[in-house]
C-alpha positions as CSV (number, residue, x, y, z in Angstrom):
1,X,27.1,7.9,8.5
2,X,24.4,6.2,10.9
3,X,22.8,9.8,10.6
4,X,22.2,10.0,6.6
5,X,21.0,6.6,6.8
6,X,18.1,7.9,9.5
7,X,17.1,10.3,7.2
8,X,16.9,8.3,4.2
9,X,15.0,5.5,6.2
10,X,12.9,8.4,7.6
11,X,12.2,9.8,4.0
12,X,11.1,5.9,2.9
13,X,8.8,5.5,6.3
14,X,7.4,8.5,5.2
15,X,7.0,8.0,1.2
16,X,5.8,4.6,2.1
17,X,3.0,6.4,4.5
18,X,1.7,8.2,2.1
19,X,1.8,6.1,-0.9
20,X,-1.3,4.0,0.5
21,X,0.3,0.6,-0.8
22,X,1.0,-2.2,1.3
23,X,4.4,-3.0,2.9
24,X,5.0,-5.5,0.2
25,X,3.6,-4.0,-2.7
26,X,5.2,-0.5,-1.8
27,X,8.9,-2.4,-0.6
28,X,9.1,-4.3,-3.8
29,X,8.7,-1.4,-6.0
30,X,11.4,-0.1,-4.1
31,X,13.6,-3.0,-4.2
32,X,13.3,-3.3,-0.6
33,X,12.6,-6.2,1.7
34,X,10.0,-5.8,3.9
35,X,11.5,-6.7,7.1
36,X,14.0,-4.2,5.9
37,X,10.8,-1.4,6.2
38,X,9.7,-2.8,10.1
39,X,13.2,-2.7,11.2
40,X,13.3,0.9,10.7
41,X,9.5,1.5,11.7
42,X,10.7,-0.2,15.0
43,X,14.0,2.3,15.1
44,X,12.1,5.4,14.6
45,X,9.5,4.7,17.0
46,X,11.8,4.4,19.6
């Protein structure tokens, strides 16, 4: 499980990259929080 949840948080790190929005604009369109988004960020830079 932990690895489809990488993937999908990799895809969103990625979609959010190139979509040229803000963290907030680009997390709320999502339905997202953005601490959600920098959680991740900090997982898959490690």
């Amino acid at each position: 499980m932990e690895s489809s949840l990488q993937n999908q948080w990799t895809e969103r790190i990625a979609a959010d990259q190139a979509s040229g929005l803000t963290m907030k604009v680009w997390c709320e369109a999502q339905n997202l929080t953005v601490h959600q988004l920098k959680y991740w960020l900090y997982k898959a830079q490690r």
